[in-house]
C-alpha positions in Angstrom: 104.6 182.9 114.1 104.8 186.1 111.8 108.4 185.7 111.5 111.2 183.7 112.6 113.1 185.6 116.1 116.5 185.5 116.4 119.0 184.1 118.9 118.6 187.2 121.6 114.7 187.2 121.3 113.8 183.7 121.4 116.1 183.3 124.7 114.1 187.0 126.1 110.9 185.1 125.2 111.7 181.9 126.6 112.8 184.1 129.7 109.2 185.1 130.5 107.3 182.0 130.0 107.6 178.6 132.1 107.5 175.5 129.9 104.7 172.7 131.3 106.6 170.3 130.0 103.8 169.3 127.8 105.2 169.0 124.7 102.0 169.5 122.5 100.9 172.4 125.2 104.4 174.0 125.1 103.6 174.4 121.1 100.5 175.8 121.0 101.5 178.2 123.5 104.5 179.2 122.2 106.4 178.1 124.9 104.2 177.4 127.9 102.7 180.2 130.5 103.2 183.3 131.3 106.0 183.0 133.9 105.5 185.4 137.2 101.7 185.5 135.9 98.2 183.9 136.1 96.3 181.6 133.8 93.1 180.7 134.3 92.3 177.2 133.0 88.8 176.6 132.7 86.3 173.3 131.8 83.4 170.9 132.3 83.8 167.8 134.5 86.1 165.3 133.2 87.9 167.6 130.7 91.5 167.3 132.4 92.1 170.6 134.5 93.3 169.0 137.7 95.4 166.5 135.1 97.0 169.5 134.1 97.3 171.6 136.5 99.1 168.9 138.7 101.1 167.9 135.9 102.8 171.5 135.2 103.8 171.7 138.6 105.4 167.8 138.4 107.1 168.9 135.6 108.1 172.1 136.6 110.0 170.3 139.7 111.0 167.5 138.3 112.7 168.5 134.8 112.8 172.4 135.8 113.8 172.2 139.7 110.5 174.9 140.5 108.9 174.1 143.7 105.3 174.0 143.5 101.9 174.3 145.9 98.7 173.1 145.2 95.8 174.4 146.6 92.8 172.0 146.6 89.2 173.7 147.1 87.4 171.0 146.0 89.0 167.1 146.6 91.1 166.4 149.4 95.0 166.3 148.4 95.1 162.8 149.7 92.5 161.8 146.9 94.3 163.5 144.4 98.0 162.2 145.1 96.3 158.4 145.2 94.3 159.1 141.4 97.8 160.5 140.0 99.2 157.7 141.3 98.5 155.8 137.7 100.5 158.4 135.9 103.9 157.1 137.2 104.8 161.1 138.8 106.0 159.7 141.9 104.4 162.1 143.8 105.1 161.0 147.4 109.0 161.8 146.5 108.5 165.1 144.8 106.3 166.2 148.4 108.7 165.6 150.5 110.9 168.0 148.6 109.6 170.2 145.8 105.6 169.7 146.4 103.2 170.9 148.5 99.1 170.7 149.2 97.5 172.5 150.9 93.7 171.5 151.5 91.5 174.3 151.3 88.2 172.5 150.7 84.9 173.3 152.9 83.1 170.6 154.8 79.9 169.7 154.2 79.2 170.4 158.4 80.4 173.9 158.3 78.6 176.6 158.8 79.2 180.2 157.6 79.4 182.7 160.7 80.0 186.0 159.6 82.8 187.4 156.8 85.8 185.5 155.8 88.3 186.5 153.2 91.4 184.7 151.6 93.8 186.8 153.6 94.3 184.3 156.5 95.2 181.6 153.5 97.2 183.7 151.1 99.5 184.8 154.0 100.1 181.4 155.0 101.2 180.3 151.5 103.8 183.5 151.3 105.5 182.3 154.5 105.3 178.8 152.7 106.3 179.9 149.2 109.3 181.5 151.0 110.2 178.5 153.1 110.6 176.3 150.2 111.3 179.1 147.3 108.3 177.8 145.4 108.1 179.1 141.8 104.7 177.4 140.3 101.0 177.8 142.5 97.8 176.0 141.5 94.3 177.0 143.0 92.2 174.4 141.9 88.1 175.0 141.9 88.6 178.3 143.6 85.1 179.2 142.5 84.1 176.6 145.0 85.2 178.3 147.8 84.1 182.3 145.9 80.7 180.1 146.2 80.2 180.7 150.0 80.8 184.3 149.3 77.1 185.3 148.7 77.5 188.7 148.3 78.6 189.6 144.1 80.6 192.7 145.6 82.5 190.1 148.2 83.3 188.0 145.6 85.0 190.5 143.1 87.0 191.8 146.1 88.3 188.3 147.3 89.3 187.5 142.8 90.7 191.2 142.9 92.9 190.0 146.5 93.8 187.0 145.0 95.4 188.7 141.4 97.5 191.2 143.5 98.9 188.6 145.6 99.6 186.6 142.9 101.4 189.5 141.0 102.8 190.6 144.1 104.3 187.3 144.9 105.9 187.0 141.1 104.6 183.4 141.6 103.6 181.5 137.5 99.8 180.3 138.9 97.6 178.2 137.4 93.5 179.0 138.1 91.1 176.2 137.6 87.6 176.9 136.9 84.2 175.0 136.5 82.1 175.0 132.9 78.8 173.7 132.1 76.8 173.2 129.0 79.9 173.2 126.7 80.3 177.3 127.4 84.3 177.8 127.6 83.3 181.2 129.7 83.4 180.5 133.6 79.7 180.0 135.0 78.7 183.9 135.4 76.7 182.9 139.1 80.1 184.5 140.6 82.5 186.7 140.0 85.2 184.6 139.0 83.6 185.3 135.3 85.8 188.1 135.5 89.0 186.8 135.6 89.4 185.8 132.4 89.9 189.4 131.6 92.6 190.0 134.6 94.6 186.7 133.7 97.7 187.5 131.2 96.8 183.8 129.6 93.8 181.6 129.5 93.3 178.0 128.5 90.0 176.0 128.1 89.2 172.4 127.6 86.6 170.6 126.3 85.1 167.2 126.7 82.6 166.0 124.5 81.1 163.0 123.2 80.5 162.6 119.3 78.6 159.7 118.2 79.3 158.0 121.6 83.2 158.4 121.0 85.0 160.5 123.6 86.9 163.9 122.2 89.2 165.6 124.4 90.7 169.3 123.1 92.3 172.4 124.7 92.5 176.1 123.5 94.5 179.5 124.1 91.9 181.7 124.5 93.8 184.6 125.4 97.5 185.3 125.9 99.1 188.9 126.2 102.2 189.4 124.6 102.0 186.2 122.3 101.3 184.6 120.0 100.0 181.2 120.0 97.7 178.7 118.3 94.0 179.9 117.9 92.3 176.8 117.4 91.5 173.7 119.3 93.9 171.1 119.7 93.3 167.6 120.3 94.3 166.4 123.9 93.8 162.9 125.2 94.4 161.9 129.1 97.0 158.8 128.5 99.6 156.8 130.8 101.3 160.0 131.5 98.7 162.6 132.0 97.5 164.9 129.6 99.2 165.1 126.2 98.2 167.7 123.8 98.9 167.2 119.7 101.0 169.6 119.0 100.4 171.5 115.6 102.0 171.2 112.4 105.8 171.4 112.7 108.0 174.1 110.1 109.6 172.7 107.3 113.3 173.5 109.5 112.2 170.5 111.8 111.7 167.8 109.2 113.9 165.1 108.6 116.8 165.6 105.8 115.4 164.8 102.5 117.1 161.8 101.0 117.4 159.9 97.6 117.7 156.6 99.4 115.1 153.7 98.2 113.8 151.2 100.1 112.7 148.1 98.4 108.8 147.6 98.4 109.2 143.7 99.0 108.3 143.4 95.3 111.3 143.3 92.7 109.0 144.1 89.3 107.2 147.0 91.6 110.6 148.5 92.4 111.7 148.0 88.8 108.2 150.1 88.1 109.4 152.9 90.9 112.3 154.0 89.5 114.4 151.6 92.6 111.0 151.2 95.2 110.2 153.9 97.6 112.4 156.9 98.9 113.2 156.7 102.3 110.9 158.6 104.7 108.2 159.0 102.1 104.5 158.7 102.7 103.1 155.5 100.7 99.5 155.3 100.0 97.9 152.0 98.9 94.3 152.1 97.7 92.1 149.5 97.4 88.4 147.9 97.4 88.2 144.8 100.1 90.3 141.7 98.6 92.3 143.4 96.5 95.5 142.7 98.5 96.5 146.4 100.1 97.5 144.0 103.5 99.3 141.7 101.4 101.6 144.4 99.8 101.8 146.5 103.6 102.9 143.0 104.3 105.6 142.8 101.9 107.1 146.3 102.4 107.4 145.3 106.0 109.3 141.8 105.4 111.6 143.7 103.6 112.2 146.3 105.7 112.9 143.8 108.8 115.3 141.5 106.1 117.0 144.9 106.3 117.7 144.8 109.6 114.9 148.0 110.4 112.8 147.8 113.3 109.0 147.8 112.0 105.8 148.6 113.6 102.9 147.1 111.4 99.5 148.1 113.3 96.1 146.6 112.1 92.7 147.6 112.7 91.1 144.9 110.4 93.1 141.5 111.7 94.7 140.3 115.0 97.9 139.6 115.2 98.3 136.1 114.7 95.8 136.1 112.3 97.4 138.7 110.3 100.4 136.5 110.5 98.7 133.1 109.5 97.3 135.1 106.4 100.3 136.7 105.4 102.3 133.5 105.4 99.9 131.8 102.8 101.6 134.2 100.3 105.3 133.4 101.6 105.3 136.8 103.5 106.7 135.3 106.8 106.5 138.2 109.3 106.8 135.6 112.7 110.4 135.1 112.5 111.0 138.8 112.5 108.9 139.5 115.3 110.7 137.0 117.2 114.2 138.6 116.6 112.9 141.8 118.0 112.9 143.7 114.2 109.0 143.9 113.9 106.1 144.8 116.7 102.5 143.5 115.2 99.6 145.5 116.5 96.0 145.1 116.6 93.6 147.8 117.3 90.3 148.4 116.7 88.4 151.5 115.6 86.1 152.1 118.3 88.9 152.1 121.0 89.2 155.7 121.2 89.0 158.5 119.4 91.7 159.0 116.4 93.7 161.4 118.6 93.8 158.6 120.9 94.8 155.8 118.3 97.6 158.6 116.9 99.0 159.1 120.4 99.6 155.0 120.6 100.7 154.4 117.6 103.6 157.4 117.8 104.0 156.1 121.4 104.6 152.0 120.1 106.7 153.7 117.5 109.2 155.4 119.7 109.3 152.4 122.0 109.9 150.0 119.4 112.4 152.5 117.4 110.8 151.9 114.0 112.2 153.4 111.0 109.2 151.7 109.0 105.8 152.2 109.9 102.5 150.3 108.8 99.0 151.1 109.3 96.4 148.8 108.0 93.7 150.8 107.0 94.0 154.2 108.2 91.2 155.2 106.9 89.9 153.2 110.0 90.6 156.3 111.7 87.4 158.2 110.3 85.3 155.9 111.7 82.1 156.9 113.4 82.3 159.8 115.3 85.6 160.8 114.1 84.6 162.3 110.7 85.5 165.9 111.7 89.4 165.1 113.3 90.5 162.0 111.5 91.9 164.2 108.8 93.8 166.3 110.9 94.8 163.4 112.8 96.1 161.9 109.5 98.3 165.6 108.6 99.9 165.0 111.4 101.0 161.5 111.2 102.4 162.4 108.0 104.5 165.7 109.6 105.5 163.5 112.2 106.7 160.7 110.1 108.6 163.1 108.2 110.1 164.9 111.0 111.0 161.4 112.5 112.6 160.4 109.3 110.3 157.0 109.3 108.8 155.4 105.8 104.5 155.1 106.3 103.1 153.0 104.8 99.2 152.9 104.9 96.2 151.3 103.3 93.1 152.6 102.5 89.3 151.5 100.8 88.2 154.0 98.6 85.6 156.6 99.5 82.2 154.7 98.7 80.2 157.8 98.0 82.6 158.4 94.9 84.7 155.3 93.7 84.8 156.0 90.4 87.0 159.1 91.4 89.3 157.0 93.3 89.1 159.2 96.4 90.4 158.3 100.2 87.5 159.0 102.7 90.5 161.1 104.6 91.6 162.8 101.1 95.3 161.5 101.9 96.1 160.9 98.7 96.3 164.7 98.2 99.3 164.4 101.2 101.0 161.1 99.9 104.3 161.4 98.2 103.4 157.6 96.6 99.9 156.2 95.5 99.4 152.5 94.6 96.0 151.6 93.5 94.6 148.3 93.3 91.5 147.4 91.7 89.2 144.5 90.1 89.2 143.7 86.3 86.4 141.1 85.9 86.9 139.7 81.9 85.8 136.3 80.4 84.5 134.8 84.1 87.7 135.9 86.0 88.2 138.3 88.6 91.9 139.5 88.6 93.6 141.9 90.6 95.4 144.6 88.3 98.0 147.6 90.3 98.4 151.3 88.9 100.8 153.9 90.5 99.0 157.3 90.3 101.3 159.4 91.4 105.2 158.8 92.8 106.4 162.5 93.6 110.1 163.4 92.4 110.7 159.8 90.6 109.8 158.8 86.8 107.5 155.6 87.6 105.6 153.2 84.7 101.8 154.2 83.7 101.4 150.6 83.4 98.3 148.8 84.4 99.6 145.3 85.7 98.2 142.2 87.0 99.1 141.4 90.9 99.3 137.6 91.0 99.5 136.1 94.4 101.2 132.7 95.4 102.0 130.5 97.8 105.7 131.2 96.2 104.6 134.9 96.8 103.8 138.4 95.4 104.7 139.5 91.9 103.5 141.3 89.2 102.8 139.8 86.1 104.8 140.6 82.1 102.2 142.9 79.9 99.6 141.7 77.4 97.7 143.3 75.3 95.4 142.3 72.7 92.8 145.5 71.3 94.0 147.9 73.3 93.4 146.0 76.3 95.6 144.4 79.2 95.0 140.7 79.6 94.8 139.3 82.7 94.1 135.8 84.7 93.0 133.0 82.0 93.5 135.4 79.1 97.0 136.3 80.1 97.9 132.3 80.8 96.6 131.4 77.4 98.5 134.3 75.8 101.5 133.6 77.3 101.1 129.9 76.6 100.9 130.8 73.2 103.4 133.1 72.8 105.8 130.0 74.2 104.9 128.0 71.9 105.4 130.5 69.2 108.8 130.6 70.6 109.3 126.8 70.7 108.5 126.9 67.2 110.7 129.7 66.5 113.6 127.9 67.8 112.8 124.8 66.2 112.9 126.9 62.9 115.9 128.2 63.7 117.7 124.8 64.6 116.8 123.2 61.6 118.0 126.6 59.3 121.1 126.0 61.1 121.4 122.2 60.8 121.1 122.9 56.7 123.1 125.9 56.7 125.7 123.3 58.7 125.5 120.6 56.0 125.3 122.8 52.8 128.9 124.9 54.4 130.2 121.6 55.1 129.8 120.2 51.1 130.8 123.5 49.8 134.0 122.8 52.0 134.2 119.5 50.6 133.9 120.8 46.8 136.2 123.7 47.7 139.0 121.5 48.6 138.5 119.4 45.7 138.5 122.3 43.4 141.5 123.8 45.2 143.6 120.6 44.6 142.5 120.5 40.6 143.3 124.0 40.5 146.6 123.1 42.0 147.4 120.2 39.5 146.2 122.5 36.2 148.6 125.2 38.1 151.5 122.5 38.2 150.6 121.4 34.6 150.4 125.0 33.4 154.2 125.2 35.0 155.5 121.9 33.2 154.2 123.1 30.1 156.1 126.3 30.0 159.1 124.7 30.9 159.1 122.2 28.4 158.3 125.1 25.8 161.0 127.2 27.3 163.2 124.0 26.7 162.1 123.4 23.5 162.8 127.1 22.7 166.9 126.7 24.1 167.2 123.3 21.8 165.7 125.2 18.6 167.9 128.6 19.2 171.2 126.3 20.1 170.3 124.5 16.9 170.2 127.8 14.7 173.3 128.6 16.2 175.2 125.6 15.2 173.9 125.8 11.6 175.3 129.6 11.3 178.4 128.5 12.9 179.0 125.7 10.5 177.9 128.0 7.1 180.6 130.0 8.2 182.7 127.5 7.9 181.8 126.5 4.9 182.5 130.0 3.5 185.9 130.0 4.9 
């Protein structure tokens, strides 16, 4: 919307609309329909409008407590409470209590005598809406009883009866109506055409098929005193009626953004990440075939079950047990995991559906098996033929949703073949990915090698690096940096280097031990001559000593002597 409404005005609008309790529908309507009002909901055979129209007035009894009627023109109610029956509603419960159907169809055996109008009918349903305090109506195919009215004039007066009633009877009404030929106008043979301009709201759904897959979509055509989403959105019919994709969610709704890393299963390719992936991000890992995108969606999801996360890991290329078997040749052992409950392995295939369909699963499995770690192996399975034209939108909002839901995606991807060299996606999700592996060839010297670059890694400093990915039956890793010219060796080349790099370090340290073994034997016969030296220095020391004494001796003896020989010349004198 324009702008956000506050407090007082969302609860006013939420006041005048009554939620279908479709999530997707409630979205693009901006709340559901126009409460006290009609919509008209028209379509071609097999789009969904009975599906819908029955399920707002489920849901508007079972989650809102709204009494409903529906009016069947067309089937008999009988039919239509035993083809719901699927959809889990529990309709035989809700009947007896908040539900009601009233057949209105022709027989085939009838014959027209005369006028009729919808009088008779409508009063009935007032003393009924009364009696039960119904909120919610549905006239399904109404033009197919307008049809016995051959008179245009007749016609218009019965639509015009109808709308007053409704407004009259402050009743929130759904109209179904026939299309034909792909026109989302009603068929203009009646006056029903009309409507559309009376109605406060009107919905129309498509179904078409697109290179043999089946495409399912609803729009707001019209709705007075809203606003809403213009274009189509995608709609399936699944295990519990009709659900509509809902459109891109606001940046309010999106899970708290987080520094936390998860580990991507490979130690060297979170040391090259900055600490492996933040948690909630959207990982992208591109790829030709063989270049070991599974093996590294693999990984990520082994870690994230040793973490104690649950997992979803869905596959379009591999069955489950195949996957598994494959997996495990590379010491990625994903069984046990699956066995504790921590990880739900999925096969699908392509042509199952269309990609709103496969979206609607995998967000369903998700929920069910509370992932916080989802794998999709490739996704660009999803643009598969006759889903060129919604696959991309399909994969925007996988991403929303995995954000809003707080869950780490993970998804593989061949490059686009019409452009390899540009290392595009064939859904251009590598423009909406927060991380982008890439995993090419690097043929050199006979060898084909498998070398991994990280494009892009939003909001963490990540290595430019071109390394080689070496698988093992002792696992994944990536493999120390060579160079020689300016280029990174790989497979044979890289063994050989490193092979001679050890033994340059062997001889190194063979150098070194025998430096050290002379340096050893040269300190210890400089300690030897040192202590030698220290004790002839200590002798001439005590020599030096003796000397001076015997000279300072010698010195006393010759100064007592002098003494004496004064002492006695004195005499003498005397």
């Amino acid at each position: 919307f324009a702008r956000k409404l506050s407090k007082p005005e969302l609860a006013m609008k939420n006041e005048l609309k009554a939620s279908t309790g479709i999530l997707g529908l409630d979205e693009i309507t901006g709340g559901g329909l126009p409460q006290g009002r009609a919509t008209l909901l028209v379509g071609g055979p097999g789009s969904g409008k009975t599906v819908l129209a029955l399920q707002t007035l489920v849901n508007g009894a079972r989650l809102y407590g709204e009494p409903g009627i529906f009016v069947a023109f067309e089937e008999n109610s009988r039919q239509i409470i035993a083809n719901a029956s699927a959809f889990g509603w529990n309709l035989p419960v809700l009947e007896r209590e908040n539900l009601f159907f009233l057949d209105a169809q022709t027989k085939p055996e009838m014959i027209q005598a005369g006028q009729f109008d919808l009088s008779g009918m409508l009063a009935a349903l007032a003393a009924k809406t009364q009696a039960m305090g119904a909120r919610r109506i549905v006239f399904d195919s109404v033009d197919v009883l307008l049809e016995l009215l051959q008179d245009a004039a007749a016609e218009r007066r019965e639509i015009y009866r109808l709308h007053d009633w409704l407004l009259q009877s402050k009743l929130t009404a759904l109209i179904t109506s026939k299309v034909f030929g792909g026109d989302l106008r009603p068929t203009q043979t009646h006056a029903l055409g009309s409507m559309q301009f009376m109605v406060d709201c009107a919905l129309a759904l498509r179904h078409d098929l697109v290179d043999g897959v089946s495409q399912r979509s609803v729009r707001v055509i019209k709705y007075r005193g809203s606003g809403f989403y213009e274009n189509e959105a995608p709609a399936l019919i699944g295990e519990g009626g009709l659900e509509v994709a809902g459109v891109r969610r606001p940046s309010g709704n999106v899970a708290k953004v987080t520094d936390e890393r998860v580990s991507t299963g490979v130690e060297r390719l979170d040391a090259m990440l900055g600490g492996g992936y933040y948690r909630g991000a959207s990982v992208l890992i591109t790829g030709s075939p063989g270049t070991a995108k599974s093996t590294l969606a693999g990984a990520f999801a082994e870690a994230a079950c040793r973490r104690g996360e649950g997992t979803l890991f869905v596959s379009f290329d591999s069955l489950e047990e195949e996957l598994m078997r494959n997996l495990a040749s590379v010491n990625i052992k994903l069984r046990p995991h699956e066995k504790r409950g921590r990880l739900r392995v999925t096969a699908a295939r392509s042509g199952e559906g269309s990609a709103e369909e496969q979206f609607m699963r995998i967000r369903k499995m998700a929920r069910e098996a509370k992932a916080r770690n989802l794998v999709i192996d490739p996704v660009s399975a999803l643009s598969k033929q006759g889903n060129e034209l919604t696959a991309h939108s399909v994969v925007e909002r996988l991403t929303d949703w995995v954000k809003t839901e707080g869950i780490t995606l993970v998804s593989t991807s061949l490059l686009d073949s019409a452009a390899p060299e540009q290392e595009g996606t064939p859904l251009e999700i590598s423009t909406i990915a927060d991380t982008w592996l890439h995993l090419s060839y690097v043929i050199h010297a006979g060898e084909r090698n498998r070398a991994l670059t990280i494009i892009k890694s939003r909001g963490t400093a990540h290595s430019n690096q071109v390394r080689e990915l070496v698988l093992s039956h002792r696992g994944v890793t990536l493999a120390d940096v060579y160079s020689a010219g300016g280029e990174v060796l790989m497979g044979t080349l890289r063994w050989e280097k490193e092979k001679a790099v050890a033994a340059e370090q062997l001889e190194q340290r063979a150098e070194v031990s025998r430096r050290l073994s002379e340096l050893e034997h040269d300190e210890a016969e400089l300690t030897v001559r040192l202590k030698s030296l220290e004790r002839e220095l200590s002798a001439k020391r005590a020599a030096r000593e003796a000397l001076k004494r015997a000279e300072e001796q010698r010195r006393a003896r010759l100064s007592s002597q002098h003494s004496e020989a004064r002492e006695m010349r004195r005499a003498d004198s005397a």
